[in-house]
C-alpha positions in Angstrom: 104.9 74.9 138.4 102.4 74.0 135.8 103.7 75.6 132.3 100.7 73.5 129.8 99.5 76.9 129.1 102.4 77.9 127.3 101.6 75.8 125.0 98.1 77.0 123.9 98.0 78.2 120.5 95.1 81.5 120.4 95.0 82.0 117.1 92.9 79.1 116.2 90.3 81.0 118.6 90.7 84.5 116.5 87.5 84.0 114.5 87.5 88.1 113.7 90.4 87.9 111.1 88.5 87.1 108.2 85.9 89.8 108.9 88.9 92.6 109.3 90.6 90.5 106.0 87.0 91.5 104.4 86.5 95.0 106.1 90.2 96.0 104.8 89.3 95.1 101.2 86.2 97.1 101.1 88.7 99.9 102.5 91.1 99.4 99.8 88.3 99.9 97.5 87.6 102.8 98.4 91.0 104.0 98.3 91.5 103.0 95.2 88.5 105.0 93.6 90.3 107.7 95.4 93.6 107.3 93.2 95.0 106.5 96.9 97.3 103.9 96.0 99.9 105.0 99.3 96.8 104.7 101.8 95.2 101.6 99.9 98.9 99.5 100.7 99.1 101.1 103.9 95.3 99.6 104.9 96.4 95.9 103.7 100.1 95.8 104.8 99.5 97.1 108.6 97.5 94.4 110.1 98.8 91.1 108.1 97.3 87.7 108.8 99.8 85.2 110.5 99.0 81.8 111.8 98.1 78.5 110.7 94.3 78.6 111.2 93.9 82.1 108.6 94.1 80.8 105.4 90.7 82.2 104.2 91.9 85.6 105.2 95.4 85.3 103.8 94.2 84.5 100.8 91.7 87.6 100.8 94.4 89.3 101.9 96.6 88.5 99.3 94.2 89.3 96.8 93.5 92.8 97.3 97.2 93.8 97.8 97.5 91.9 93.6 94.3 93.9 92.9 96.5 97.1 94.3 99.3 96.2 92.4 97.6 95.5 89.2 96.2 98.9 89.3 99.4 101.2 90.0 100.9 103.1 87.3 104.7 101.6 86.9 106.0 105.2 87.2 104.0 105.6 90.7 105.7 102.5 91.9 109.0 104.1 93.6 107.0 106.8 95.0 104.8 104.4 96.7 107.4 102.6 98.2 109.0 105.3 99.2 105.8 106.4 101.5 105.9 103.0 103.2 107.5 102.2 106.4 110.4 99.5 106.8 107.7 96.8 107.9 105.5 97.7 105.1 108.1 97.3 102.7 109.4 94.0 104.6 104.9 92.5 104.5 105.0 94.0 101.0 108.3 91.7 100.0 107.0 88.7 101.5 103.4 89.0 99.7 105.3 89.4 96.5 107.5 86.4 97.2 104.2 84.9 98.2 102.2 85.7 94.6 105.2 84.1 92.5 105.0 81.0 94.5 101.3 80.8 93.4 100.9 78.2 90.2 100.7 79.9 87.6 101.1 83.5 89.8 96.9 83.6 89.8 95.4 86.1 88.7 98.3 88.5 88.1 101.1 88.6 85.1 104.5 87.7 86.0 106.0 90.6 84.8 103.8 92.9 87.2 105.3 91.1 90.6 109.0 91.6 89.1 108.3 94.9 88.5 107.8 95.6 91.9 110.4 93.2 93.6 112.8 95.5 91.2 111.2 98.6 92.5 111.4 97.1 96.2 115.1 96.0 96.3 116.3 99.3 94.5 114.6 101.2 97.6 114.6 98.9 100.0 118.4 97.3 99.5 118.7 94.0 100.0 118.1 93.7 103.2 114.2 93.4 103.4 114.8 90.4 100.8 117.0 88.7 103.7 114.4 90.1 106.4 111.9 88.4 104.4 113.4 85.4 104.3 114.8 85.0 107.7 111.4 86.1 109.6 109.4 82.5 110.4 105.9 84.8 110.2 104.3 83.8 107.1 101.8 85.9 105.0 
């Protein structure tokens, strides 16, 4: 029995996840002129890029969920967690983990991707930091 197509890898023939990286963003926008700050994490966190051949969108990706973290209220923080599922608060801890390892942490100031790791663990417990860790999908 012939098993060579097991080892096909059909993500480096998704050619659509950029455009639904983009499309998202344009959503979160929108949400975000709407002071929707629950429904503009829920957009970016429910369909997260994985793969080795979506970097572009990753990185799009990435950067609207620092633009929607840049733009929440430190008191709305809890809340919002609160609102999000267990895999939206286990995506959400990985892109944070992912914007510290950034040089420099990009466009976005240290002490705003603390803020929510703190934030995070205190409602999320400790472990979505070792669900983060131990998943091999990579944001």
């Amino acid at each position: 029995m012939d098993n060579a197509f097991r080892k096909i890898d059909i993500d480096i023939y998704d050619e659509d996840v950029l455009d639904d990286a983009k499309q998202r963003q344009n959503a979160v926008r929108g949400a975000l002129a709407r002071s929707d700050v629950v429904g503009a994490l829920n957009i970016v966190l429910e369909n997260a890029p994985y793969g080795p051949h979506v970097e572009e969108a990753k990185t799009v990706t990435l950067q609207t969920l620092l633009t929607i973290l840049n733009t929440t209220k430190a008191t709305e923080i809890p809340g919002v967690i609160r609102s999000l599922s267990q895999d939206g608060q286990d995506t959400l801890m990985k892109y944070l983990y992912k914007g510290m390892a950034m040089p420099g942490w990009g466009d976005i100031s240290g002490s705003v991707l603390l803020g929510w790791h703190e934030k995070l663990t205190e409602v999320a417990g400790t472990g979505c930091i070792v669900r983060t860790m131990t998943d091999r999908r990579t944001v």
